[in-house]
C-alpha positions as CSV (number, residue, x, y, z in Angstrom):
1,X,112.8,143.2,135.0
2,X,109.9,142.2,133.2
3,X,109.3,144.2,130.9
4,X,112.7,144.5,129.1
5,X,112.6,140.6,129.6
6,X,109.4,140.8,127.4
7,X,111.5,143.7,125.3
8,X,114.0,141.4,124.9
9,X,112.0,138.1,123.6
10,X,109.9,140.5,120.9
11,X,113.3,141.7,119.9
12,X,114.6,137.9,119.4
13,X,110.9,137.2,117.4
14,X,111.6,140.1,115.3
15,X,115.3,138.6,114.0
16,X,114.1,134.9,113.7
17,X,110.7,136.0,112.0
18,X,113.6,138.1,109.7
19,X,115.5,135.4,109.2
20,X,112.9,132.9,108.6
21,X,111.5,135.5,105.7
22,X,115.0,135.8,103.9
23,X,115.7,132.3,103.9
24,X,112.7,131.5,102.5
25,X,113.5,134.5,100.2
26,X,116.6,132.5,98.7
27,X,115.3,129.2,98.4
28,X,112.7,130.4,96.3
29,X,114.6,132.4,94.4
30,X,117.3,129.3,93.5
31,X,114.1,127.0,92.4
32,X,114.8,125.5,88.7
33,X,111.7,127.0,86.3
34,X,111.9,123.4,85.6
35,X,110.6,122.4,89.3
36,X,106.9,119.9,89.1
37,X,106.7,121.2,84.9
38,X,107.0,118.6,82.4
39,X,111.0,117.7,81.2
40,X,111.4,119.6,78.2
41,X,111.1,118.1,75.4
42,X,110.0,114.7,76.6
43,X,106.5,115.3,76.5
44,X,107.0,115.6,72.4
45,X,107.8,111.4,73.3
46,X,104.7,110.9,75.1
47,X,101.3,111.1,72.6
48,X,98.6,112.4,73.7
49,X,96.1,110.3,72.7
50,X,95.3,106.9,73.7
51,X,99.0,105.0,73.9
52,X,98.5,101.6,71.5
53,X,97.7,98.7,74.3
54,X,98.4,94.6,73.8
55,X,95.1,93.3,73.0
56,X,95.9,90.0,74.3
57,X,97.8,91.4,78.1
58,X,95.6,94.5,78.9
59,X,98.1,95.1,82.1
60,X,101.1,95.0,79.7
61,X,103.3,97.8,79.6
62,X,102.0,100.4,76.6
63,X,103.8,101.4,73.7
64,X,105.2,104.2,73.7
65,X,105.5,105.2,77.4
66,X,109.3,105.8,77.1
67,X,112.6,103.9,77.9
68,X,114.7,103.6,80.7
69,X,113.8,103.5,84.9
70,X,110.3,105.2,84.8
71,X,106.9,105.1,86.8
72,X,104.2,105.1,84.0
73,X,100.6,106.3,85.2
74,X,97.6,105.8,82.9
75,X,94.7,108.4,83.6
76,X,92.5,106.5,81.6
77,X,93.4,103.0,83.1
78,X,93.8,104.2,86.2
79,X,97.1,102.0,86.6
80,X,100.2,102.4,87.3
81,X,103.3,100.3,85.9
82,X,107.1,100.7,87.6
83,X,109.9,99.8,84.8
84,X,113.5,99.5,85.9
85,X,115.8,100.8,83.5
86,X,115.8,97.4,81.4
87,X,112.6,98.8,79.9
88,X,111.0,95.4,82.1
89,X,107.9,96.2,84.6
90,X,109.0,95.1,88.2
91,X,105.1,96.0,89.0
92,X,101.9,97.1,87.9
93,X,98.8,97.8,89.8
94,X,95.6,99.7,89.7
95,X,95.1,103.2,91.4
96,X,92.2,105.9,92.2
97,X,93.0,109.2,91.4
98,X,92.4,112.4,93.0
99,X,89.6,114.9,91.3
100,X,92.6,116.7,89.4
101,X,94.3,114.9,86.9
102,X,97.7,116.2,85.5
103,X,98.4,116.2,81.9
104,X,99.9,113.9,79.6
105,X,103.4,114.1,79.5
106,X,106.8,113.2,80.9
107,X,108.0,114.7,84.7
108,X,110.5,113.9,87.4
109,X,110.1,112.9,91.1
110,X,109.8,116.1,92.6
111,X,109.7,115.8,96.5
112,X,108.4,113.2,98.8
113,X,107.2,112.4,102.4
114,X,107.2,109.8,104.3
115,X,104.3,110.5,106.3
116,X,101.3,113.5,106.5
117,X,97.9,114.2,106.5
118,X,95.9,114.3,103.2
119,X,94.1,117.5,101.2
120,X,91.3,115.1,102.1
121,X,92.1,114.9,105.5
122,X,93.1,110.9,105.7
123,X,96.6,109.7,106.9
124,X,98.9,109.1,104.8
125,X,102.2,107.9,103.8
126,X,104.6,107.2,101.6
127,X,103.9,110.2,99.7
128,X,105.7,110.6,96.0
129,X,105.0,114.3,94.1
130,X,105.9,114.8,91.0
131,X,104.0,117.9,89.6
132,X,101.5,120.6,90.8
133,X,98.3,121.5,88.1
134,X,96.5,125.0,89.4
135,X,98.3,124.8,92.8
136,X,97.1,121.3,93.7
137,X,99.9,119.1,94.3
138,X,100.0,115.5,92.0
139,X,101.5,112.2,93.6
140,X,100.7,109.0,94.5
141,X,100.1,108.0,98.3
142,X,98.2,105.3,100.4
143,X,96.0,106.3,103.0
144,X,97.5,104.4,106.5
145,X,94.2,103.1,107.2
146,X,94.4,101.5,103.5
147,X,91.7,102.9,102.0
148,X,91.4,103.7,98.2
149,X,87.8,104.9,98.2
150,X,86.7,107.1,95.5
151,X,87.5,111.3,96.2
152,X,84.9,113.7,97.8
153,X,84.1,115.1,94.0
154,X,83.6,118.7,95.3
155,X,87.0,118.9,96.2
156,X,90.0,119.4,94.3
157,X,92.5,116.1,94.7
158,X,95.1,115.7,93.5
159,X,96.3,112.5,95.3
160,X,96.7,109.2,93.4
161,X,95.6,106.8,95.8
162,X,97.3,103.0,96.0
163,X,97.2,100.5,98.4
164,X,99.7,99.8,101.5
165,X,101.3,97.3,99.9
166,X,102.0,99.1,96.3
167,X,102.7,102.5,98.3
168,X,105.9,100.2,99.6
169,X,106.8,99.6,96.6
170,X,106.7,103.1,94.9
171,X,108.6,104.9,97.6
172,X,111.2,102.2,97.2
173,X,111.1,102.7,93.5
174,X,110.3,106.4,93.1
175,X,113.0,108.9,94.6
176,X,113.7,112.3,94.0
177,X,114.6,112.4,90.1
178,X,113.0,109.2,88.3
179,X,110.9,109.8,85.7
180,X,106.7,109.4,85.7
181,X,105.3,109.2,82.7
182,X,101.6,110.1,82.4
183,X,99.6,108.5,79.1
184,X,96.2,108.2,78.0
């Protein structure tokens, strides 16, 4: 009786490893091209040198970071503004990013999770992804703990780390679909 019980349970392995397989087989193959790649034609909107800042209000929104409901990221700042579709910031903060910085240009929310463990190893949540440069994923997080130390520099990172607090408020702002905006 044991052995065709065994028989039997390899034989039920067999079909869910089989199905497993072709499901992941079809959701890969009805991915948009478009998935974590730049919008077409919006990065044309974006420059790609340094956006003009306000002299005067260094944290101000820059010119020429697009219109409408968008999360703006600065990878020369290192700061991150959320505008509702008003074209008025609801928030600004500073970040750290990972060791892999995407490029300039203009993507969608692409997935998100509430809770994981880091490339880096750290807890975290509140996870927002929006692209993927050399098969490291790009988003913003906070660590749980609510660190924002600098990245381990010999490792590729591509988490843009925020505090608790402003983590909150990108998840709430973020979902799958709004536009981040990546300038200078």
């Amino acid at each position: 009786m044991a052995r065709s019980s065994s028989g039997f349970v390899a034989g039920l392995t067999a079909a869910a490893v089989a199905v497993v397989g072709f499901l992941a087989y079809q959701a890969s193959a009805n991915v948009p091209d478009t998935l974590g790649k730049p919008l077409a034609g919006a990065a044309a909107k974006v420059p790609t040198t340094k956006a003009p800042r306000d002299k005067k209000n260094p944290v101000a929104l820059p010119a020429a970071s697009g219109t409408g409901e968008r999360v703006v990221y600065s990878i020369d700042d290192d700061r991150v503004w959320l505008v509702a579709a008003n074209n008025r910031t609801e928030r600004t903060f500073k970040v750290t990013p990972g060791t892999v910085d995407p490029s300039v240009g203009t993507y969608a929310v692409t997935s998100r999770s509430k809770a994981v463990t880091g490339s880096d190893g750290a807890q975290i949540e509140h996870v927002v992804r929006f692209t993927v440069v050399d098969g490291v994923a790009i988003g913003f997080s906070s660590a749980v703990d609510g660190s924002t130390g600098s990245p381990d520099s010999t490792k590729k990172l591509g988490g843009i780390r925020e505090s608790r607090k402003n983590g909150t408020a990108m998840w709430n702002f973020a979902t799958i679909g709004v536009k981040v905006v990546v300038i200078r």
